[in-house]
N, C-alpha and C positions, 0 to 999 in steps of 0.2 A: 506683331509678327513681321513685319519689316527690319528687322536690325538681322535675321537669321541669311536674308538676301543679300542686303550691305555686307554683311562679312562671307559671303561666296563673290558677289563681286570685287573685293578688293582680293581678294585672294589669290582668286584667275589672272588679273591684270598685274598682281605681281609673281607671279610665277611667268605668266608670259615673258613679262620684261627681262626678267633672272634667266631666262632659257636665251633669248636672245643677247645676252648681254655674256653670258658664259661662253658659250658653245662657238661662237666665233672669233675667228682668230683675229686682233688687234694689231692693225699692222704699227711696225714702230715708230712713234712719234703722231700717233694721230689720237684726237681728241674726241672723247663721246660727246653724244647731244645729249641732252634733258632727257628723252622719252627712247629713243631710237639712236643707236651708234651709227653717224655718218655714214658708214661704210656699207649699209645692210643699201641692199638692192631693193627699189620702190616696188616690187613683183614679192619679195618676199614680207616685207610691211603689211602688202596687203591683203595676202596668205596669213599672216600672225592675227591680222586685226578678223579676219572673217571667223578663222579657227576661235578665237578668243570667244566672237559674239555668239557662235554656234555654243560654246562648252557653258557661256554664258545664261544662256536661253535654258539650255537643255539644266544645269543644277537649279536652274527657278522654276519649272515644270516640274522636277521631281522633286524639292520642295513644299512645294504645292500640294501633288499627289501624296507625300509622308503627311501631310498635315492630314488633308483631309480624309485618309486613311487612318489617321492614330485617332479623330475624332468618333465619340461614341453617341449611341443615345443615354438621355438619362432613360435610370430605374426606377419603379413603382413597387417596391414593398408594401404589400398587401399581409399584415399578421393578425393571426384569431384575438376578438376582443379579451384582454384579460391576460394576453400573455404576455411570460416573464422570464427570461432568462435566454440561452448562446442561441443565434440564429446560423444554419449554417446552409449556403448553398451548394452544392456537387454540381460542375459545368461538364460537358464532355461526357457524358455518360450514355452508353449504348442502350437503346431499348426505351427511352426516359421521352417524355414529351418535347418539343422544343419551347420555349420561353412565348408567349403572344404578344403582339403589338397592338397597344391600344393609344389614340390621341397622341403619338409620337413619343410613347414612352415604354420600355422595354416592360411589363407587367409579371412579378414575381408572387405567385399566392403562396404562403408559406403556411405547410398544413398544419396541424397541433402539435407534432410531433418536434418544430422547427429545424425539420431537416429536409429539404427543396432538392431533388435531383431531376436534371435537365441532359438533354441531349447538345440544345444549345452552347456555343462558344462561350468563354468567358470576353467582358466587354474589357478597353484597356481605353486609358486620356480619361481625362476632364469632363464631369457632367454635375449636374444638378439634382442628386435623388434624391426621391422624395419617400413618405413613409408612412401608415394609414393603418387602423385596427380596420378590420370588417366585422358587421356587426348585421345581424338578421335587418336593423335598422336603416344601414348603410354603411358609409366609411367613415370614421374618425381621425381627424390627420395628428401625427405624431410628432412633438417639438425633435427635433437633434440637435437643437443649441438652446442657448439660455440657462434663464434658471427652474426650468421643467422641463429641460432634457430627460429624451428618453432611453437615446440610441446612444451606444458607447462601443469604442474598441476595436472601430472597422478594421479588416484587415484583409488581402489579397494572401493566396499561397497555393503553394503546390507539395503536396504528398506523395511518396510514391511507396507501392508495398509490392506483395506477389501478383496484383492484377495488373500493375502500371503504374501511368503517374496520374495525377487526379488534381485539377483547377478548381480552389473552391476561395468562396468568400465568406468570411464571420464577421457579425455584431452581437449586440447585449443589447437585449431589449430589458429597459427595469430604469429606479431609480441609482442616482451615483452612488449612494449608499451599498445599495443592493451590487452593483459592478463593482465596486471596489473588496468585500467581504467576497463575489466570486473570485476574485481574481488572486486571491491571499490561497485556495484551496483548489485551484483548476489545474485538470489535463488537460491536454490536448484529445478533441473527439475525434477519433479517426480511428479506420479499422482494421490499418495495421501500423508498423510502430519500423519499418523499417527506416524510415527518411521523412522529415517533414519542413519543408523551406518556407520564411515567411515572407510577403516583400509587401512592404507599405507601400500603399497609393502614395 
């Protein structure tokens, strides 16, 4: 995460330099320094150097704040023992539960139906989800790699019909066999057909 900083500081300090090096008039026959054109007055140096460390400070603050703003919690996919086939969740939806927080992880029960809608925001960056059958026994945790994968075909997107627009997220729960023979005969499930955008994580 340091290299995003380095290149706003080299940025600043060359734009500084170019502003001062432009914008003043060179009188004839006189030679620039290295850093600073002779001719700039020690008052305005030290104006350029404060300006610089202010604009400096302030893109590594807000840096900072974009990071850990775009970071998310991970997900817990909670699916009925036994189920197989498109997971879909609806984010943003009026009237709808909000998602709960359990052990620092966003907790999604996903009913028989595998169709989740939530009043909750949809989450955006980098996390770790995780995936789990429920079972009257307890939970079962679900491979999403290897070779007993379960989960297939994540995808982020947004719909929009006569209600508005709508944030949802889809998987395939099954084996690759089973995802791949969906995927050869599938619509898009959604419950109107005017627009539907996809955007990979």
């Amino acid at each position: 995460m340091i290299l995003p900083y380095l290149a706003v500081i080299v940025l600043v300090l060359a734009t500084m330099y170019a502003a001062l090096t432009v914008f003043r008039e060179k009188p004839e026959g006189e030679a620039h320094a290295w850093l600073f054109p002779d001719g700039t007055r020690r008052s305005a140096r030290i104006l350029a150097g404060i300006a610089t460390l202010i604009f400096v400070v302030g893109c590594v603050v807000w840096i900072h704040m974009s990071v850990r703003d775009t970071a998310r919690r991970s997900l817990r996919f909670l699916i009925p023992e036994g189920y197989s086939g498109w997971v879909r969740v609806e984010f943003e939806v009026s009237g709808e539960p909000v998602l709960p927080l359990e052990g620092g992880q966003i907790v999604l029960k996903i009913p028989s139906t595998g169709l989740l809608k939530t009043s909750s925001p949809e989450q955006f960056g980098w996390a770790r989800d995780t995936y789990a059958f429920y079972t009257s026994g307890g939970l079962q945790a679900i491979p999403d790699s290897g070779t007993r994968r379960l989960i297939w075909g994540k995808l982020n997107g947004e719909q929009s019909d006569s209600s508005g627009k709508r944030q949802y997220e889809e998987f395939f729960v099954g084996t690759g066999e089973q995802y791949r023979d969906q995927m050869k005969t599938r619509e898009p499930r959604e419950s109107g057909k005017d627009d539907c955008k996809i955007k990979i994580p």
